[in-house]
C-alpha positions as CSV (number, residue, x, y, z in Angstrom):
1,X,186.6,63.9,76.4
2,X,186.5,60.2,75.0
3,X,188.4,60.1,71.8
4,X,186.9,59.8,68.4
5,X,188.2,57.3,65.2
6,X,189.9,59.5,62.4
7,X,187.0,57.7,60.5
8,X,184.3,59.3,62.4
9,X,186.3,62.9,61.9
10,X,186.2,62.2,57.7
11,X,182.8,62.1,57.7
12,X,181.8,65.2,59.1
13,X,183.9,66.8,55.7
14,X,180.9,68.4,53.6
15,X,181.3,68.9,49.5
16,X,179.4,70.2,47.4
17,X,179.1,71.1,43.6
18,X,182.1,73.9,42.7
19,X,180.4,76.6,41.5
20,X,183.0,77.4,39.0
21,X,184.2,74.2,37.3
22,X,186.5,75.0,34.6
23,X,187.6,78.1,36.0
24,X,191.5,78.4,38.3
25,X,191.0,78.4,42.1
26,X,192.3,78.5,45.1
27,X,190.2,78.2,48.3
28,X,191.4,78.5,51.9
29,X,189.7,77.6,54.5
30,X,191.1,77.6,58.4
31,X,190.9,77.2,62.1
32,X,192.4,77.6,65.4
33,X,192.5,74.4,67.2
34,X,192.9,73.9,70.6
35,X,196.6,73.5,71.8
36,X,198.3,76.2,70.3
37,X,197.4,74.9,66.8
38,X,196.1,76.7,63.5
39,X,195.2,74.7,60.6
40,X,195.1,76.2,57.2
41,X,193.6,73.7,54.2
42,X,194.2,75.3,50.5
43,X,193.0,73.7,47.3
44,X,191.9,74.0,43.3
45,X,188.8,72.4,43.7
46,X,187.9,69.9,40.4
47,X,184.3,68.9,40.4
48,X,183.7,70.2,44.5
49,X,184.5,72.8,47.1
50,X,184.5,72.0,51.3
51,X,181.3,73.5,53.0
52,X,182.0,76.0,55.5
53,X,180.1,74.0,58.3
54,X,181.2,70.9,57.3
55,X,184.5,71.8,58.0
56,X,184.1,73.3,61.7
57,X,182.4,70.3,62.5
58,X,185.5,68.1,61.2
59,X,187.6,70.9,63.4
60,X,186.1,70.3,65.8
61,X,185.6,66.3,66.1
62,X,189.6,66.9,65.4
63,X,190.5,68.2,68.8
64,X,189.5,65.4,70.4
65,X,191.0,62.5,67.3
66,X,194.1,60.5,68.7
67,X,196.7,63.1,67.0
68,X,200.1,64.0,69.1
69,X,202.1,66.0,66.4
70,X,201.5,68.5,64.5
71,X,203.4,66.6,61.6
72,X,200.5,63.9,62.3
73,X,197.5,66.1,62.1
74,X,198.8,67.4,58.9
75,X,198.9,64.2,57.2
76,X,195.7,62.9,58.4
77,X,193.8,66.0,57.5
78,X,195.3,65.9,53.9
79,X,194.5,62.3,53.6
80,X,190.8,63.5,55.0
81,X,190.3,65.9,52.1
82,X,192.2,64.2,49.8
83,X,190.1,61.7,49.9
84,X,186.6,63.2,50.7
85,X,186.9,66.6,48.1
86,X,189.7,64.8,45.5
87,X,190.9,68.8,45.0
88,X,193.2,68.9,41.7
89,X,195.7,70.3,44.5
90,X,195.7,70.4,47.7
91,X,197.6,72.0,50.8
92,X,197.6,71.8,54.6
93,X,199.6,73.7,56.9
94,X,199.5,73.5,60.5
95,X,201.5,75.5,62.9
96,X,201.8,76.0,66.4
97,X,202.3,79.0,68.6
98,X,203.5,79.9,71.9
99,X,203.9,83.2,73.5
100,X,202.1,85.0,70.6
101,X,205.0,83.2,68.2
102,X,204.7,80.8,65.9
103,X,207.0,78.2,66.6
104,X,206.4,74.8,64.6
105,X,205.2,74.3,61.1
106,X,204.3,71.9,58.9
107,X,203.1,72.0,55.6
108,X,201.8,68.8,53.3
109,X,200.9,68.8,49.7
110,X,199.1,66.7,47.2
111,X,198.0,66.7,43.5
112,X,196.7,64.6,41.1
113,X,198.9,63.4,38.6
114,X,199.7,65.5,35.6
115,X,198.4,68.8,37.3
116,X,201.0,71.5,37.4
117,X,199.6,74.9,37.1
118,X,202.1,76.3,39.6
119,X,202.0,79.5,37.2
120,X,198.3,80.3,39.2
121,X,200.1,80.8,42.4
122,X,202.6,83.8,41.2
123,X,201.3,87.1,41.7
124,X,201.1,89.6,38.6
């Protein structure tokens, strides 16, 4: 399989209008990749939320985008959606497994300045 510019992965992330603007969320999406690898994207959406098909598509042109770490696919996946969905926070995890186990993971997070309503991630 030929590999793809990071570039031509970004596009293929889908947004559209949050349905709840105004209102505290957190939306998860994630994916097994190939490798061993699981990616896990988080966010409180501002003004959009990540289609659903968008996002396998971006999966998928993934597995084959010049990435050797999984320290490196998490930062290029939050610059992707940092950049495509401009989430008021945003969090990507990746982690990979061997024998069932998982064995390296890395997390990355972003905001935009001045948000910090860490107080909506505490449970009752």
């Amino acid at each position: 399989m030929t590999a793809i510019s990071t570039d031509n992965c970004r596009q293929l992330l889908e947004v559209m209008p949050a349905p709840a603007v105004g209102l505290m969320t957190i939306a998860t999406l994630s994916s097994a990749l190939n490798n061993g690898l699981a990616l896990a994207v988080s966010y409180v959406p501002d003004q959009h939320v990540l289609t659903r098909a968008g996002f396998d598509a971006y999966v998928r042109a993934l597995e084959s985008a010049p990435v050797t770490t999984p320290e490196a696919l998490a930062a290029l996946v939050a610059g992707d959606v940092s950049n495509e969905l401009v989430p008021k926070w945003l969090r990507v995890t990746v982690n990979r497994s061997s024998n069932g186990a998982v064995n390296h993971s890395v997390t990355v997070e972003d905001r935009q300045p001045g948000w910090n309503h860490t107080s909506m991630f505490k449970s009752p």
